[in-house]
C-alpha positions in Angstrom: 33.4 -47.0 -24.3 33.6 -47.5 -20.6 33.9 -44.7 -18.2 35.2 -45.3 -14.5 33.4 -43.2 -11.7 30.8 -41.0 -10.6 27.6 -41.2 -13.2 27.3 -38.1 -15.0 23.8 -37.0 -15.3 23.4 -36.2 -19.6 21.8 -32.1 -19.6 18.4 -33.5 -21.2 18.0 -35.3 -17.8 19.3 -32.2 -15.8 17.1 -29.7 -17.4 14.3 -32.2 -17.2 14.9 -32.6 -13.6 15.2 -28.6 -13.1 12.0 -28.1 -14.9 9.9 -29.6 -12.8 11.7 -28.5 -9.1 11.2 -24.9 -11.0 7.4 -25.9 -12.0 7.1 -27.4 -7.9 8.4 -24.5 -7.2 5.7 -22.2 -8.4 3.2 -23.8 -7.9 4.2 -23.7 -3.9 4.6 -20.2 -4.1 0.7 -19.4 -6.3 -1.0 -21.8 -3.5 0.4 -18.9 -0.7 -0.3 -15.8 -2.0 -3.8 -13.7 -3.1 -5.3 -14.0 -6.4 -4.1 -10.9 -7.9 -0.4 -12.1 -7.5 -1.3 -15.9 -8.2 -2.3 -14.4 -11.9 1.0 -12.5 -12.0 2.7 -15.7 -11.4 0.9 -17.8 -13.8 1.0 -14.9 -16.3 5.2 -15.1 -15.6 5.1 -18.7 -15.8 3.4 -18.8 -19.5 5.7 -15.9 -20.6 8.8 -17.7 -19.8 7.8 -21.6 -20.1 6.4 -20.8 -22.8 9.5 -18.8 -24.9 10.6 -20.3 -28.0 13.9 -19.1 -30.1 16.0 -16.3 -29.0 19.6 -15.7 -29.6 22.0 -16.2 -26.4 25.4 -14.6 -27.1 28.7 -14.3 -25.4 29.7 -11.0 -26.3 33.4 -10.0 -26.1 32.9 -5.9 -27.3 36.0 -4.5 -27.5 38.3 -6.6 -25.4 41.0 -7.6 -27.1 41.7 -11.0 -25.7 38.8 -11.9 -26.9 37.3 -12.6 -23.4 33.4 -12.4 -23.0 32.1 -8.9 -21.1 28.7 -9.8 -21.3 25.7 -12.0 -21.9 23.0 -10.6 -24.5 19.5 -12.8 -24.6 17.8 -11.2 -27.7 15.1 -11.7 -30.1 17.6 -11.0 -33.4 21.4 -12.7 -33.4 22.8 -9.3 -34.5 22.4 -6.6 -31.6 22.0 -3.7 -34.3 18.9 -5.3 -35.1 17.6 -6.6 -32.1 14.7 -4.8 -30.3 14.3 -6.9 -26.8 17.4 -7.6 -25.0 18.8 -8.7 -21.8 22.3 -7.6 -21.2 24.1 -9.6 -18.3 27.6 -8.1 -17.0 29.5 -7.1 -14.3 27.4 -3.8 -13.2 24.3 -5.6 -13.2 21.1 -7.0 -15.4 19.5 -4.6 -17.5 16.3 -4.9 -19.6 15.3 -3.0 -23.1 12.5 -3.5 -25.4 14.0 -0.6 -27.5 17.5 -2.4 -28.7 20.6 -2.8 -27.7 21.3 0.8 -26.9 18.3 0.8 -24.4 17.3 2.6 -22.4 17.5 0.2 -20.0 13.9 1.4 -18.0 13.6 -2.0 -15.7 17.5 -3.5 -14.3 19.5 -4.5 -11.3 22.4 -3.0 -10.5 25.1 -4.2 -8.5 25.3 -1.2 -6.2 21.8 -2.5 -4.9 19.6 -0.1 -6.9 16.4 -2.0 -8.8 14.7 0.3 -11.5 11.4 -1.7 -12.4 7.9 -0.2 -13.3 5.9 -2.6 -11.5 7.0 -5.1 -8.7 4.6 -7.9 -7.4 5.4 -9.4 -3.9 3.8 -11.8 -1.3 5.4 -9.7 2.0 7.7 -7.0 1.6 10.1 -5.7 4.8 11.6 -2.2 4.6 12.8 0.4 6.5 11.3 3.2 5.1 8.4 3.3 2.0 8.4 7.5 0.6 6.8 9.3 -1.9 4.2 8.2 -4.1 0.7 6.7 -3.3 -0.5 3.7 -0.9 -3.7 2.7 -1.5 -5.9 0.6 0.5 -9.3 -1.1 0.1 -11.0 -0.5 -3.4 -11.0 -3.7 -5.8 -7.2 -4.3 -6.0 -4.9 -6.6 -3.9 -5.2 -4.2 -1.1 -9.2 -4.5 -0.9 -9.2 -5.8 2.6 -6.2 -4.0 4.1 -5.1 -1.9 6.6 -2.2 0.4 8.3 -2.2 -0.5 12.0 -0.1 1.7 14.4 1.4 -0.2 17.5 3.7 2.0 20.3 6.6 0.3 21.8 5.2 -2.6 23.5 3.0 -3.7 20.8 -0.1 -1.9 22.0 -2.5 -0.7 19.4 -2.8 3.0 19.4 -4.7 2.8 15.9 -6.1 1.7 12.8 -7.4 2.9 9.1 -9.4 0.1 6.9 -12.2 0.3 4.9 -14.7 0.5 7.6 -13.2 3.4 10.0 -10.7 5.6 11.3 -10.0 4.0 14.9 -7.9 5.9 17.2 -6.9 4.2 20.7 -4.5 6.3 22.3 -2.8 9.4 21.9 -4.4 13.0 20.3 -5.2 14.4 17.4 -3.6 18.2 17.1 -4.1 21.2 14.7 -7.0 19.3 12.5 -10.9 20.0 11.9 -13.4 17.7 12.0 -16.6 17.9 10.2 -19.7 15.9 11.3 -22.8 15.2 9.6 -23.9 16.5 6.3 -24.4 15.0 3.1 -21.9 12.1 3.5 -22.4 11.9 7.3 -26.0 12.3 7.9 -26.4 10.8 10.8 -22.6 11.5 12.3 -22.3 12.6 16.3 -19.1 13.6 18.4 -19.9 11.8 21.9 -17.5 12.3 25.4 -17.7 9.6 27.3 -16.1 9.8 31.1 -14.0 7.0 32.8 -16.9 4.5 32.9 -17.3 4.4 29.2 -20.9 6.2 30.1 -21.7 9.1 27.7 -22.1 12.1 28.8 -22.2 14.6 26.1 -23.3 14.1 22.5 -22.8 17.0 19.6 -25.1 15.8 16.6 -27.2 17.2 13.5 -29.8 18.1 16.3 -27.4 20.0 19.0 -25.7 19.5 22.3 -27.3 16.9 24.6 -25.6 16.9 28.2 -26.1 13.7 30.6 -28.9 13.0 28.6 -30.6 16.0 28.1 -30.2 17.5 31.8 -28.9 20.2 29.6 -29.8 20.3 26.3 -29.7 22.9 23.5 -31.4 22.1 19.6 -30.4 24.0 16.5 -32.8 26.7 16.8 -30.8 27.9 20.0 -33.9 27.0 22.3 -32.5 25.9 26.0 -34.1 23.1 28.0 -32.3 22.2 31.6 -33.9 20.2 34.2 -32.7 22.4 37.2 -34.7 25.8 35.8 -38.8 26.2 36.3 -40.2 29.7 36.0 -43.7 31.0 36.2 -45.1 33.9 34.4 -42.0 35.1 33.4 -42.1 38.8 31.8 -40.5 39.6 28.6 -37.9 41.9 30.6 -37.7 39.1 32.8 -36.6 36.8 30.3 -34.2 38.6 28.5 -32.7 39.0 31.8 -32.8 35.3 32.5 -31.1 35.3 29.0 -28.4 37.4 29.6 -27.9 35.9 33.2 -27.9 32.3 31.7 -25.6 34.0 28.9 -23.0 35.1 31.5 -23.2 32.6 33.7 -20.0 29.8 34.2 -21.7 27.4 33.6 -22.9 28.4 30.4 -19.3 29.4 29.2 -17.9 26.1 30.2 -20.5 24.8 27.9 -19.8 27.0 25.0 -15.9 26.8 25.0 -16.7 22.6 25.2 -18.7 23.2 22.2 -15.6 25.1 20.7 -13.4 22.8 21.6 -15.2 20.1 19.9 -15.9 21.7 16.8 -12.4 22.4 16.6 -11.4 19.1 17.3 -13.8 17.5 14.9 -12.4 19.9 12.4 -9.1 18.5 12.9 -10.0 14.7 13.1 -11.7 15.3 9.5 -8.4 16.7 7.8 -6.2 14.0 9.4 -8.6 11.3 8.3 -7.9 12.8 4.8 -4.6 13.1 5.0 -4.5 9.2 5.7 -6.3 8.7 3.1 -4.3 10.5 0.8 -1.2 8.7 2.3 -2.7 5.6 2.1 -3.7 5.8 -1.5 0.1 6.9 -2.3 1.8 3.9 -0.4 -0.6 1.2 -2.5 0.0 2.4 -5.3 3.8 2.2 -4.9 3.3 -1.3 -3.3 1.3 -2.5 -6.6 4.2 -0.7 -8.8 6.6 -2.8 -6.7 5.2 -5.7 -6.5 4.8 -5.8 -10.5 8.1 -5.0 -11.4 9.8 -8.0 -8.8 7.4 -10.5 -10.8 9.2 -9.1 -14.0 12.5 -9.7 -12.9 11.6 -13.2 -11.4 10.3 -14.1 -14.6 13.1 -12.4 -16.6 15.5 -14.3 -14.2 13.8 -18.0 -15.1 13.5 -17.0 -18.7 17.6 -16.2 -18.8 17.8 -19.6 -16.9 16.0 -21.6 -19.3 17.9 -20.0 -22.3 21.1 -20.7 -20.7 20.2 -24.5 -20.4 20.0 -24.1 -24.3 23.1 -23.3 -25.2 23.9 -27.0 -24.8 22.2 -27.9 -27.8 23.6 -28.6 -31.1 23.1 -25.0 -33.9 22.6 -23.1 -30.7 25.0 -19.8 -30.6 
């Protein structure tokens, strides 16, 4: 037989072809992306490259002109009987591994809606991320991440990784802060003035002001450059006390020191509360990013099948 015009290409040769743009394919997108979703890929790629049998069927349920409704990819020919499924229609894709009836826990839905338990992705955009729990650092994907805050110019006002809490710009309000103790042996809240030059620490020993110009240690004893006495009686002193106790300069210093204490309460419960919000988002992302390598996999898997259906005894 001779045919006159375009060459058609036979579908051995077409799915050959496809098969190795979708293998080029892959790898391209494992090379780009960090380990843990590289194994999700490969662990896709064996789990579809490497199906064998199934049942595609053109399923006409109860129309009576006999026209196909929907496409089932099972693991039986008779739907009754079959345990994993794919159904394919006009509302969407759903997935079962409990029959035909489902439920159908993972799918895609044409109003836009994806129900998946785990979702793996490369970069994800989106308006708004709520609920659940982002985590960050640890030994997962997000071990070397981080939330940065920018204002509306792209300035950095701050940033929470695995190493700190740093905060640029802006305030913290209605928070404590706790410095020090068994975690924080060593921790200090310092004020620094325009120059970047300290000028008054709060530590595990006390209150040092402009380096210990004034300067009060944990057992409440006072040392300030600018006082000298000399054979102070004990009235004297506990009038010196009571003078020091009263004075303005010594209330400025005690509401500073309640200020700060109140401030580094506050910083501490926001730096939880990041924390807490952090370890929610991650965990969504991970739960995301698993189920969109599902459905990527579940997507090639249908479109190898489909190429099948071309074969002679396939139904």
């Amino acid at each position: 037989m001779f045919c006159l015009g375009a060459a058609i290409k036979s579908m051995t040769t077409g799915r050959s072809h496809v098969n190795e743009e979708m293998d080029s394919r892959i790898k391209r997108v494992a090379s780009s992306i960090n380990p843990k979703i590289q194994m999700a890929v490969e662990n896709a790629t064996q789990l579809i490259t490497g199906a064998k049998g199934g049942y595609v069927i053109l399923d006409c349920g109860e129309n009576a002109d006999g026209h196909p409704e929907q496409i089932l990819i099972m693991d039986s020919p008779d739907k009754k009987t079959a345990v994993n499924v794919i159904r394919i229609n006009k509302n969407g894709i759903g997935f079962s591994t409990s029959g035909y009836s489902g439920p159908y826990a993972n799918a895609w839905t044409i109003d836009g809606n994806l129900v998946a338990d785990f979702i793996t992705v490369g970069t994800m955009f989106a308006d708004r991320i709520r609920g659940g729990t982002l985590l960050i650092g640890g030994t997962g994907s997000g071990r070397n991440g981080e939330i940065t805050v920018r204002d509306a110019k792209g300035e950095l006002i701050a940033v929470i990784d695995i190493n700190r809490v740093d905060i640029r710009k802006g305030s913290i309000k209605e928070i404590s802060l706790e410095v020090g103790g068994y975690n924080n042996q060593s921790g200090s809240v310092k004020i620094k003035n325009a120059n970047g030059a300290v000028r008054i620490i709060l530590d595990n020993n006390g209150i040092n002001v402009n380096n210990k110009a004034f300067y009060v240690d944990m057992q409440g004893n006072l040392n300030c450059r600018q006082i000298t006495a000399f054979g102070i009686s004990g009235d004297a002193v506990k009038e010196f006390s009571q003078t020091m106790d009263d004075s303005e300069a010594m209330q400025v210093a005690k509401k500073a020191i309640s200020d700060a204490a109140s401030a580094a309460a506050k910083a501490q419960e926001a730096a939880e509360t990041a924390n807490t919000a952090i370890a929610n988002i991650n965990t969504h992302i991970d739960n995301i990013n698993n189920s969109v390598t599902k459905i990527n996999g579940w997507i090639t898997q249908l479109s190898t099948q489909i190429k099948e259906l071309g074969k002679p005894g396939i139904s």
